[in-house]
C-alpha positions in Angstrom: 0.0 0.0 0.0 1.6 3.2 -1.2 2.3 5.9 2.2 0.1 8.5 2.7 1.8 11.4 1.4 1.4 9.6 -1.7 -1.9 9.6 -2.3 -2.0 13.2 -0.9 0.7 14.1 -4.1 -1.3 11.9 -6.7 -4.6 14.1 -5.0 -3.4 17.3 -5.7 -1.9 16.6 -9.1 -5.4 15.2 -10.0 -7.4 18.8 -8.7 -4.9 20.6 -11.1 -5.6 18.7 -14.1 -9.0 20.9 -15.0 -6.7 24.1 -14.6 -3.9 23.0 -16.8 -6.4 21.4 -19.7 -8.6 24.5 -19.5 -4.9 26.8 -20.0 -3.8 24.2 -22.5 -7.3 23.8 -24.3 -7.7 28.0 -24.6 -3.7 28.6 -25.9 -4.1 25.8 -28.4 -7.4 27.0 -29.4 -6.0 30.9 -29.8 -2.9 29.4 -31.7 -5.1 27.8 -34.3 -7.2 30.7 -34.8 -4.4 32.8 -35.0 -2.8 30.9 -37.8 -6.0 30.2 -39.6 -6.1 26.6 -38.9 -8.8 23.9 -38.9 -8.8 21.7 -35.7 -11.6 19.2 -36.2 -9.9 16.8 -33.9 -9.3 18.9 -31.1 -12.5 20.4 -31.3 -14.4 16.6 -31.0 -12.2 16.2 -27.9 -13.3 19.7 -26.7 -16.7 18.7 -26.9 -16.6 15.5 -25.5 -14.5 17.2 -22.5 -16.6 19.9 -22.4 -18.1 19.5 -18.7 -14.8 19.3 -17.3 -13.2 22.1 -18.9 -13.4 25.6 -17.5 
């Protein structure tokens, strides 16, 4: 069984997860829009992650 401060590190990486894909979904969203690009992928993923973004 792994020590506690373990599951307290793997805790708090998990709560910042919907911070750094929210960051990472808007830059890479921006980028693409700057550059004139098409993102048909990323925008399926965005909607099917929708509810957890921010």
């Amino acid at each position: 069984m792994p020590p506690r401060w373990a599951k307290l590190c793997a805790s708090d990486h998990a709560m910042n997860a919907i911070d750094e894909m929210s960051a990472l979904n808007r830059d890479l969203k921006k980028f693409f829009d700057e550059h004139g690009a098409a993102y048909p992928v990323w925008q399926a993923l965005e909607a099917e992650a929708g509810r957890y973004l921010q």
